[in-house]
C-alpha positions in Angstrom: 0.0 0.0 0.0 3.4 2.0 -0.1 2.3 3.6 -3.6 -1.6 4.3 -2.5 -1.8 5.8 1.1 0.9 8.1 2.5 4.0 7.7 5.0 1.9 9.5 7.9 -1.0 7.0 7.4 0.9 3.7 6.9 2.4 4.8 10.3 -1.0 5.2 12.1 -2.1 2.0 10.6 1.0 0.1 11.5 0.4 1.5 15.4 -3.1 0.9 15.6 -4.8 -1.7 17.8 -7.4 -3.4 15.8 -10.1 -6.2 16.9 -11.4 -8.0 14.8 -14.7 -10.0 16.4 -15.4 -13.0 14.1 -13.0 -15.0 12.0 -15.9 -16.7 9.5 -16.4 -16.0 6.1 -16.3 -12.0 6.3 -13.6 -12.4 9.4 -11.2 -13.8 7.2 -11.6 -11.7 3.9 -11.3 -8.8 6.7 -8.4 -10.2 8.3 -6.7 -10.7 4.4 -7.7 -6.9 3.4 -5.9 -5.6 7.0 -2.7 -7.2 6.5 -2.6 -6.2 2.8 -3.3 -2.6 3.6 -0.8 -2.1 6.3 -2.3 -2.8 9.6 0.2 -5.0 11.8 -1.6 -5.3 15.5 -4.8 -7.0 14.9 -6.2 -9.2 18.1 -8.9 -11.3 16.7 -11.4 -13.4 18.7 -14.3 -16.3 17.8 -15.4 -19.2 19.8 -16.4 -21.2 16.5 -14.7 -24.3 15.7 -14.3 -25.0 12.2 -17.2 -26.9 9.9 -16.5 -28.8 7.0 -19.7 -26.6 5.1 -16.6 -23.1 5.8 -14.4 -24.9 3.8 -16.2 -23.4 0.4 -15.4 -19.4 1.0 -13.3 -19.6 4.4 -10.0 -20.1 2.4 -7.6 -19.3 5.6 -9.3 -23.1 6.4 -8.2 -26.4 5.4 -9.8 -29.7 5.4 -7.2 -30.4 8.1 -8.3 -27.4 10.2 -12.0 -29.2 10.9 -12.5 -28.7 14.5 -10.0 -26.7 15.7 -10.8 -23.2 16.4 -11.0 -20.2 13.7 -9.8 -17.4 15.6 -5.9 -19.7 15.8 -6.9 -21.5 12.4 -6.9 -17.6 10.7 -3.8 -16.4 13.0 -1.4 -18.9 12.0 -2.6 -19.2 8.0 -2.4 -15.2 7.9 1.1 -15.2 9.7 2.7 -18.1 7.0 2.2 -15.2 4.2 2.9 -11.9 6.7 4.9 -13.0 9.7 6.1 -9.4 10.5 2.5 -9.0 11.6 1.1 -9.6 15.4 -1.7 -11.7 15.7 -3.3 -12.5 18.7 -5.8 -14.8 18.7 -8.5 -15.7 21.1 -10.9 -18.5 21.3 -13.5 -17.7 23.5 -16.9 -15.1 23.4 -16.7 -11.9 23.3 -19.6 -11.7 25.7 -17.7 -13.3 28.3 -18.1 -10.6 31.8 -13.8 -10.5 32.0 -13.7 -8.4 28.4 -15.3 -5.3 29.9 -15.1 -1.6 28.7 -11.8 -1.3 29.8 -10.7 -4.5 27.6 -12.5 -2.6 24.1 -11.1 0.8 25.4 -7.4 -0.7 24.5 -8.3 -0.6 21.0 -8.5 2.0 18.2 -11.1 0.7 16.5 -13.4 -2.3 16.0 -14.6 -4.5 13.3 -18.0 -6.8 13.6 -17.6 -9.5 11.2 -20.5 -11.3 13.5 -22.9 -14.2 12.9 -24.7 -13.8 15.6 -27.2 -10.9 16.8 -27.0 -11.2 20.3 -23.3 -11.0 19.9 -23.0 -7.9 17.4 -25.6 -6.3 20.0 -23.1 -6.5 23.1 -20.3 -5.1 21.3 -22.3 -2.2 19.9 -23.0 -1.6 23.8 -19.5 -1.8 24.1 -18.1 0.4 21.3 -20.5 2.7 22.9 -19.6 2.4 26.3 -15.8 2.6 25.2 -16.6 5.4 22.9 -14.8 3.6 20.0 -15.7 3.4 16.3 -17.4 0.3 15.4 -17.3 -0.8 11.9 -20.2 -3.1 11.2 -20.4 -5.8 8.6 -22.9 -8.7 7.4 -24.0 -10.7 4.2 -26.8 -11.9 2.9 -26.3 -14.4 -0.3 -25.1 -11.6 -3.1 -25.9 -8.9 -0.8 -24.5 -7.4 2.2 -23.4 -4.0 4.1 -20.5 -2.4 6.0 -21.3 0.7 7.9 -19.7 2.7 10.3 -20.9 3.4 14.0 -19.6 6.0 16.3 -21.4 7.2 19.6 -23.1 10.5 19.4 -22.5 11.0 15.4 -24.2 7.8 13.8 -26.3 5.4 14.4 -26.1 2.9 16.5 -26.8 -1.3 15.8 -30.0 -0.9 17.6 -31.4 2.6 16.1 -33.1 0.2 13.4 -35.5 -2.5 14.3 -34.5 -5.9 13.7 -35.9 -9.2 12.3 -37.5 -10.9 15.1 -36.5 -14.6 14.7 -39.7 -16.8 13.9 -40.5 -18.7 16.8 -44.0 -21.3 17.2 -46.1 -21.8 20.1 -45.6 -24.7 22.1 -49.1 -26.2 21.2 -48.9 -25.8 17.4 -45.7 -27.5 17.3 -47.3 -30.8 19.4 -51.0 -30.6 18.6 -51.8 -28.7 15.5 -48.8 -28.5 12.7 -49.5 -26.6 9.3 -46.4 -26.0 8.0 -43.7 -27.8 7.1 -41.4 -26.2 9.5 -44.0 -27.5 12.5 -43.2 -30.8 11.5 -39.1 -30.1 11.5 -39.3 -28.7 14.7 -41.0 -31.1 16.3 -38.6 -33.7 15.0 -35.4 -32.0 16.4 -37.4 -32.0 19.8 -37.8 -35.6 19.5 -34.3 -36.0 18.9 -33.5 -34.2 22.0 -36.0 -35.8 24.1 -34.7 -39.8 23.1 -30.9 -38.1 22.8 -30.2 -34.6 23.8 -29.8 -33.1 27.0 -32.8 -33.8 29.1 -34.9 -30.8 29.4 -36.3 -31.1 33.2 -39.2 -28.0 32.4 -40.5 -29.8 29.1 -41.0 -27.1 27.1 -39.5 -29.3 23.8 -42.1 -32.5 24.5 -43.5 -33.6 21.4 -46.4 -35.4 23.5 -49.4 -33.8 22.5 -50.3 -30.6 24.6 -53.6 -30.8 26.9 -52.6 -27.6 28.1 -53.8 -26.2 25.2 -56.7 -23.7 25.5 -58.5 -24.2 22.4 -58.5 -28.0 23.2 -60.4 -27.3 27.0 -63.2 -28.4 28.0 -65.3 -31.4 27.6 -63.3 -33.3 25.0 -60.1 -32.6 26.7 -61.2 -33.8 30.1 -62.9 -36.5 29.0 -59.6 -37.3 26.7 -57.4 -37.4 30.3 -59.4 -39.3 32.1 -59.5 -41.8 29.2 -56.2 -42.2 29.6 -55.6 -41.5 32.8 -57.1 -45.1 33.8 -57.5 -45.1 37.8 -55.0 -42.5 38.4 -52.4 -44.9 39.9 -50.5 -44.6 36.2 -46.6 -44.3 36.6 -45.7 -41.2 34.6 -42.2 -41.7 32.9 -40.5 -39.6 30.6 -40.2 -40.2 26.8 -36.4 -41.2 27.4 -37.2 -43.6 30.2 -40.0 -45.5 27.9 -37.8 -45.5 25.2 -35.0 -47.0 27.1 -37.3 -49.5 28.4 -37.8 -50.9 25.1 -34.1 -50.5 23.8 -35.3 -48.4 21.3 -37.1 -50.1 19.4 -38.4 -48.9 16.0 -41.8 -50.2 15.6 -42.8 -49.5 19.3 -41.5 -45.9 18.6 -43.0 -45.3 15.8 -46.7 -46.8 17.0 -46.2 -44.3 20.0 -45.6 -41.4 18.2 -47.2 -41.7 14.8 -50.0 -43.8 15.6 -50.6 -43.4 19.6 -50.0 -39.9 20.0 -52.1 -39.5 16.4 -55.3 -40.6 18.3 -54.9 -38.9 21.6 -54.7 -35.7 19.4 -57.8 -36.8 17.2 -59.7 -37.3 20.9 -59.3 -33.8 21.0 -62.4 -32.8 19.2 -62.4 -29.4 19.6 -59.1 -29.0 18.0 -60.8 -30.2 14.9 -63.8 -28.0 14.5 -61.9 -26.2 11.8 -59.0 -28.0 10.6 -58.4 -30.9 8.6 -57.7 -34.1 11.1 -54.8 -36.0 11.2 -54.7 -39.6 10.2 -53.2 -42.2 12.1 -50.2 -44.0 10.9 -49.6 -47.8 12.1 -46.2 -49.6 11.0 -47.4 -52.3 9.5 -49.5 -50.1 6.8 -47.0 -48.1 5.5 -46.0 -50.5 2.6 -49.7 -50.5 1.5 -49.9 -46.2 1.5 -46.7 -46.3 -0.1 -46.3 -43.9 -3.0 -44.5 -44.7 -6.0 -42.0 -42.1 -7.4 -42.5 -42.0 -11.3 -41.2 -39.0 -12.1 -37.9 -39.0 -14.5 -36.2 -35.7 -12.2 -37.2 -37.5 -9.4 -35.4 -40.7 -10.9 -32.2 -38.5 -11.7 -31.7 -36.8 -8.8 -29.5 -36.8 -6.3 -31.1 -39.0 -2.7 -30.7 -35.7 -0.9 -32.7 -33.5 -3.6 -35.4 -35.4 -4.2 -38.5 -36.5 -2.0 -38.5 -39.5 -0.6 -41.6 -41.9 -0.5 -43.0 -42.6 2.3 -41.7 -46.2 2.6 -37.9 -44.6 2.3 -38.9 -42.4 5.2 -40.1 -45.3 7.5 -36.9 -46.9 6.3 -34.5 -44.1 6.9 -36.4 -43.5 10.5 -35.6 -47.9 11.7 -32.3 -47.1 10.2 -30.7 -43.7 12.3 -33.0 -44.6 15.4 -30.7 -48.0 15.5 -27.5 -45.9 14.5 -28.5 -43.2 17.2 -28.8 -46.0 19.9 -25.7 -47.2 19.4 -24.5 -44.1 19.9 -26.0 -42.7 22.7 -24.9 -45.6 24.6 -21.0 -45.2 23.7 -21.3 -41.8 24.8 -23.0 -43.1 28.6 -19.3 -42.7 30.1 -18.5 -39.0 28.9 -20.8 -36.7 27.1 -23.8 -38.8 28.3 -26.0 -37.1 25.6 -25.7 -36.3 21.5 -26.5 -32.7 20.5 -28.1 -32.2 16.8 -26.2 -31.7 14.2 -27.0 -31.2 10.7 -23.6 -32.4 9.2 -23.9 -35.7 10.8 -25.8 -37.8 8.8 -27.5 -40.1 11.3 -29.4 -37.2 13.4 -30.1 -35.6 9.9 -31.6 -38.5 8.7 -33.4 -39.1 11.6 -34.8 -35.2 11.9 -35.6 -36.0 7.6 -38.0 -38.7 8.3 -39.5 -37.8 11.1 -40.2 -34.8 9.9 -42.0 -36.8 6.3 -43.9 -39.3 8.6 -45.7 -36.5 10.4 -46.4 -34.1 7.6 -47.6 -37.4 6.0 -49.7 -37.5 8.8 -51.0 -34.4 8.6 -51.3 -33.9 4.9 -48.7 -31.6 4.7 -46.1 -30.9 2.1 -43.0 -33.1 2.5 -39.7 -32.0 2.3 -36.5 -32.9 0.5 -33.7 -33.9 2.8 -31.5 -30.9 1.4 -34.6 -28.4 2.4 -34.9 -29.8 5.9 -31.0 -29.4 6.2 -31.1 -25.7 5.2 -34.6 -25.0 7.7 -33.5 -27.5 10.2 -30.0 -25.9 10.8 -30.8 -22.4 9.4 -28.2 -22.0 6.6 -28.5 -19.1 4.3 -26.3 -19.8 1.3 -23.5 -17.4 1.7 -21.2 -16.2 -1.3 -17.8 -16.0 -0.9 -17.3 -12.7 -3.3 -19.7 -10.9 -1.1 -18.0 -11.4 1.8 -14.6 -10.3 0.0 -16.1 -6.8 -1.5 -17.9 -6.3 2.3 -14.5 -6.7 3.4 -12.8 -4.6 1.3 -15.4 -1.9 2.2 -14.9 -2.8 5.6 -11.1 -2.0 6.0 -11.3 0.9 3.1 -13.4 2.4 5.9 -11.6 1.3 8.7 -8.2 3.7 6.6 -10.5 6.8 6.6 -11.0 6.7 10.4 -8.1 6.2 11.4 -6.5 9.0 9.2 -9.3 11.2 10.1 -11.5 11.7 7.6 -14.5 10.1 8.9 -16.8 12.2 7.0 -15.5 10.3 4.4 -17.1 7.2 5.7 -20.4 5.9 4.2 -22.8 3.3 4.9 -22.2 1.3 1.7 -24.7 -1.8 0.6 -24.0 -4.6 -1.8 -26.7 -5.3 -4.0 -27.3 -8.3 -6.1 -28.5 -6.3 -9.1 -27.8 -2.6 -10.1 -30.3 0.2 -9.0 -31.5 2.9 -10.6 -28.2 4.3 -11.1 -26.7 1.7 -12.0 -25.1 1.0 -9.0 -24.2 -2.7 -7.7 -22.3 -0.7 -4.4 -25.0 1.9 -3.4 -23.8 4.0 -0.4 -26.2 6.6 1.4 -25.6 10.4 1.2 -24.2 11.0 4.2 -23.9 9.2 7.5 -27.1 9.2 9.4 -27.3 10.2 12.6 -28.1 8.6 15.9 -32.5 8.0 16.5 -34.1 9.6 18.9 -36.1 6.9 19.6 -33.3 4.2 20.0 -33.3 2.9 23.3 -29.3 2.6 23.7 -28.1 5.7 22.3 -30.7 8.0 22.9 -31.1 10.5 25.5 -34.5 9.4 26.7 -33.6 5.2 26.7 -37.0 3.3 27.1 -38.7 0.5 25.7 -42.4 -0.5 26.5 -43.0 -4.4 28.3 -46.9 -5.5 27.5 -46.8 -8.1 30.2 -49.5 -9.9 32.3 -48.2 -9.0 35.6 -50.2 -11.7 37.6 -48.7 -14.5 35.6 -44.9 -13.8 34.6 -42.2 -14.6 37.3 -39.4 -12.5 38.3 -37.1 -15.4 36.9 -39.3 -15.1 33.5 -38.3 -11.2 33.2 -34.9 -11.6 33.9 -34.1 -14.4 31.6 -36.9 -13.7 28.9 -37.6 -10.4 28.6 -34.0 -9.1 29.9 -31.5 -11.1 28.7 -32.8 -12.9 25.8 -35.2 -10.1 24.4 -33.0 -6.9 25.4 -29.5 -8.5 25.9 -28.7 -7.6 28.5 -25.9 -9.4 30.8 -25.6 -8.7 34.1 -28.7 -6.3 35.2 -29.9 -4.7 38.4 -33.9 -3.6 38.2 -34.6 -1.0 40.6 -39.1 0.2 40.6 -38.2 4.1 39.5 -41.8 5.3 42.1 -40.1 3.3 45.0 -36.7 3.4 44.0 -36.2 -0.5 45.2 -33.9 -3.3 44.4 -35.8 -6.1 42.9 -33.1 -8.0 41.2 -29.5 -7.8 40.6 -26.9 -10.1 39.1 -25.0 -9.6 42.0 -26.8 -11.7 44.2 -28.4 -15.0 44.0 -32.1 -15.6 44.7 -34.2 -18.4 46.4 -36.4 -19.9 43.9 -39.4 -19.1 45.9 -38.4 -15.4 45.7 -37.7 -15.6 41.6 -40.8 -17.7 41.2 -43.1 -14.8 42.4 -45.2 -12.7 39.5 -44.1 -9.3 39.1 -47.5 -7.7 40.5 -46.2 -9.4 43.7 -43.1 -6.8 43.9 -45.7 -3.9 43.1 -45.3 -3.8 39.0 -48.6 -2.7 37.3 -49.8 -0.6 34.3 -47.9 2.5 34.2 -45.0 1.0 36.6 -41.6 2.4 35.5 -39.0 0.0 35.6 -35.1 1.1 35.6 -32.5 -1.5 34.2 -28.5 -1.0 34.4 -26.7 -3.4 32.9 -23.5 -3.6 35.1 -20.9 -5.0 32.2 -22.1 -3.2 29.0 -23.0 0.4 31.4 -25.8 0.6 29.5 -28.9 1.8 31.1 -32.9 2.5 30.4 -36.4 2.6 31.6 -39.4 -0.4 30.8 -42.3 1.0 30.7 -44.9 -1.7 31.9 -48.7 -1.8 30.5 -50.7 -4.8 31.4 -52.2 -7.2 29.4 -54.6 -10.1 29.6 -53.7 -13.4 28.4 -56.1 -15.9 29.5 -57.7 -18.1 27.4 -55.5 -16.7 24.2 -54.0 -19.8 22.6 -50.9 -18.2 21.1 -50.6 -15.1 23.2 -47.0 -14.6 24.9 -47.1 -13.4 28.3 -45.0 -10.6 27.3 -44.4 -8.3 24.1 -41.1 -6.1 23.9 -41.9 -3.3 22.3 -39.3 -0.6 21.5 -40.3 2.6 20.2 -38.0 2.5 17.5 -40.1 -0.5 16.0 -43.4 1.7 16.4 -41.6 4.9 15.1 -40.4 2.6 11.8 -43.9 1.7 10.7 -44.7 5.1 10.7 -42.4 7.3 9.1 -39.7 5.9 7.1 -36.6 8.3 7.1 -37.4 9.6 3.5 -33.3 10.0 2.4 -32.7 6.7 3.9 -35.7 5.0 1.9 -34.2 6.8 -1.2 -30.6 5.6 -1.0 -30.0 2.1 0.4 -33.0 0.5 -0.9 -33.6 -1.8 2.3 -36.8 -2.1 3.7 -35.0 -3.2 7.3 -31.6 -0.9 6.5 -29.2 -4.2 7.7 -29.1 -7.5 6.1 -28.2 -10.9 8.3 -25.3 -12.4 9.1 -22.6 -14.5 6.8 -23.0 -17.6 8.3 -26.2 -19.2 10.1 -29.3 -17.5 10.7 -32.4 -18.3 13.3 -35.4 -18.2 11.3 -36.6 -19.4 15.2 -24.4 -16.6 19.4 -8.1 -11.0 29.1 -9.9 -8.0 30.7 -9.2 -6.2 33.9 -10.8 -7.9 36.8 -11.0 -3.6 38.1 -13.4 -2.7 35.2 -16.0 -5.1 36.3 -15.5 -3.8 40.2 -15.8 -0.3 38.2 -19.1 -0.7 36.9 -20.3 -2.1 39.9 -19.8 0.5 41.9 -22.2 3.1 39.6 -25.3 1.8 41.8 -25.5 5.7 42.6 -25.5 7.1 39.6 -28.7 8.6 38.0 -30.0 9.4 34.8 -32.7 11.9 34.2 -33.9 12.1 37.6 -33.5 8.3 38.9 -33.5 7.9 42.6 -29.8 7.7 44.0 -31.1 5.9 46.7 -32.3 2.5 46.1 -33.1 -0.4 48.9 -33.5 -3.7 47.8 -36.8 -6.1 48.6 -36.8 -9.4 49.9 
């Protein structure tokens, strides 16, 4: 780059701590582009292992790299070609509490290449907290984006509203499937329930579901006491039963395609409106067998065409006896399998399972290649997108550092020109931060919709606080009362977490403050109450940030004219959910800020017990 950039910013780029924060397929076209344009003190960190399926566009990977880890993978393959340059990698999260704001503040500047949301949320919090630029990167198939984040003059990660990842209710899953992707998930919760890790609340059973509401009432009653015999039944868990009869197929598949099937059908009031299942027994499969007769179908690869029902039946006997065997060489050590979709057994097993039941259902089957890509959530991902998101990337990462931010654009890849033209179509300027963003904005609040009489303390803290708002380690002090209700400093009796929230005095118009201890990060939750009961696919709880509400109803008009995104950020490079050393001091830091206010909150705060 001697012949491109000058002296005076070769040396800033040469002195310049850089981290890089994923080493996937953008992580290592970003890791090439650095090294080519100068930059010599790069610290990069992933906790990925490598999977045969990166070895197509991750070309720092070999095939003898499989299963070690990317982050030292990408060091040492960059360092064969540049060894002059210093590397450190680290294999771990980089939500882990030790790599605090003190940890990012060490760095000049900082590079998502992220597949994971949760993930690229934290370190925005951080890059915020730390005051540090944040360049931020992501493809999509031929398209992608790199834009550039700094606190007070951009936007922030969160200042647009995201794709929610598709989730189901529990009792569509289990009673009434109408997709394919019912049928899929269901199946990987089987696997988990004969294989996985034993999940001790049962929220992945595949049993049918007599807690559903639309199946109350007289039917369902009359359904459990059928079954219930004299009440002296010993309950066991779909593991135990299965054990009990070593696993074998035909009892399997009676319970759960045939069994189950009419249990479901006893239901009646499920079936008012929908087409009934039919009940599958083993032995009749080979008379409802389908024959394939079309040529494509003859030509095609197993994977890409649809199997017949019979294959399915076969393909289930087969992996159930392959998983078996196994699970039970694993008894000593792991003591349970976890899904993959690159081994072929649990694929195969997920496959026909999945068929059997939309059989069952009269829904549309699946190819095993389509319930790969739904089942484990692959978006195809194209290596020359990730290389020009790179470039992009580091071209911008040049202008910050040499001071010419304004420089900088948000710049998308598109798959096909647009009106000008263009295939790399920037925006005008950079936009600035939202006043409705709850992270970077002055007022920070989001909205909770919650039935207060039926969600736990535990519910809000790991549902609605850490898995819905990201947050890490929180403390939730009532702004009208100014008291402690939580904090992740303590530990809590189950009794106490187990209590609804209108026992600690949470109702409609409640103000709830949240400070989030590791990422500083701090805002309000508003609280208005809703009814639930007798809804059959209500939550208990809606997030609503006013950012979302603010989207829907006024687009920013110069945004809407120059990226051409309805959502203004594309997904990650790698997988997708259509349903992710510091200074011990900056942690005892930020715990000490539990006087600190913002916009009025009470400085003195006493907990409840």
């Amino acid at each position: 780059m001697a012949g491109v950039l000058s002296s005076s910013v070769l040396s800033v780029l040469e002195k310049s701590q850089i981290l890089l924060v994923g080493a996937g397929g953008i992580g290592c076209e970003v890791l090439k582009c650095l090294v080519q344009s100068g930059f010599k003190n790069i610290e990069v960190i992933d906790m990925d292992t490598i999977d045969v399926s990166n070895l197509n566009r991750q070309f720092l990977f070999r095939k003898e790299h499989v299963g070690k880890p990317k982050s030292e993978v990408a060091k040492d393959s960059i360092l064969q070609h540049y060894p002059d340059v210093f590397i450190k990698a680290h294999f771990r999260s980089i939500i882990d509490s030790d790599l605090g704001v003190s940890w990012f503040k060490q760095f000049a500047l900082v590079i998502n290449a992220l597949d994971n949301v949760a993930a690229r949320v934290h370190v925005n919090r951080m890059c915020l907290a730390a005051e540090i630029p944040l360049l931020e990167s992501g493809t999509h198939g031929y398209e992608g984006q790199a834009e550039l984040i700094i606190k007070g003059l951009t936007k922030c990660y969160e200042c647009e509203p995201k794709e929610k990842p598709r989730t189901f209710p529990s009792c569509t899953i289990r009673n009434t499937p109408s997709e394919p992707i019912h049928c899929i998930v269901w199946s990987k919760n089987l696997f988990n329930q004969l294989f996985g890790e034993e999940d001790q609340l049962g929220e992945d059973s595949v049993s049918p579901d007599t807690a559903d509401p639309e199946a109350s009432g007289g039917a369902a009653n009359a359904a459990l006491a059928t079954n219930a015999g004299d009440g002296l039944i010993t309950r066991k868990s779909t593991r135990e039963w299965a054990k009990e009869c070593n696993y074998d197929p035909p009892k399997l598949f009676h319970k759960f395609f045939h069994e189950d099937i009419q249990y479901l059908l006893s239901l009646h009031d499920l079936w008012n409106k929908r087409k009934p299942p039919k009940p599958l027994k083993f032995e009749d499969v080979s008379a409802l067998d389908e024959q394939v007769t079309s040529n494509e179908n003859d030509i095609c690869l197993k994977d890409q065409r649809l199997w017949s029902l019979r294959e399915n039946v076969d393909v289930f006997c087969e992996s159930l006896k392959k998983l078996r065997e196994k699970f039970i060489s694993v008894q000593d050590t792991e003591k349970f399998l976890i899904w993959d979709k690159d081994d072929k057994n649990a694929m195969d097993f997920v496959t026909s399972c999945s068929n059997i039941r939309s059989f069952i259902f009269d829904i549309a089957r699946k190819s095993r290649y389509d319930i790969k890509s739904m089942a484990g959530n692959i978006i195809p991902a194209i290596a020359t997108a990730n290389a020009m998101v790179a470039s992009l990337v580091v071209f911008q990462a040049v202008n910050v550092l040499s001071g010419n931010v304004k420089a900088c654009r948000t710049v998308y890849v598109r798959r096909e020109p647009n009106h000008k033209g263009e295939i790399l179509a920037p925006e005008r300027d950079l936009l600035p931060p939202k006043p409705t963003c709850f992270i970077c904005s002055s007022n920070p609040e989001v909205t909770l919709s919650v039935d207060v009489k039926k969600l736990t303390l535990k519910q809000f803290d790991e549902d609605v606080l850490k898995k819905s708002l990201n947050v890490i380690e929180p403390e939730v002090t009532l702004s009208e009362t100014s008291k402690i209700i939580l904090t992740s400093e303590d530990e809590y009796e189950d009794e106490y977490l187990n209590r609804p929230l209108s026992e600690f005095g949470v109702k409609e118009g409640t103000l709830v403050y949240v400070d989030d201890f590791l990422q500083t990060c701090k805002f309000y939750i508003k609280i208005t109450e809703r009814n639930v009961e007798g809804e059959r696919e209500a939550s208990l709880f809606e997030v609503i940030r006013h950012a979302d509400i603010k989207a829907t109803q006024d687009k920013d008009p110069k945004e809407a004219a120059t990226n051409g995104h309805a959502d203004g950020e594309l997904n990650e490079d790698d997988d997708v959910v259509m349903v992710e050393n510091g200074d011990d001091n900056d942690l005892q830091t930020c715990r000490k800020r539990k006087s600190e206010v913002i916009d009025g909150v009470p400085d003195k705060k006493v907990k409840i017990l």
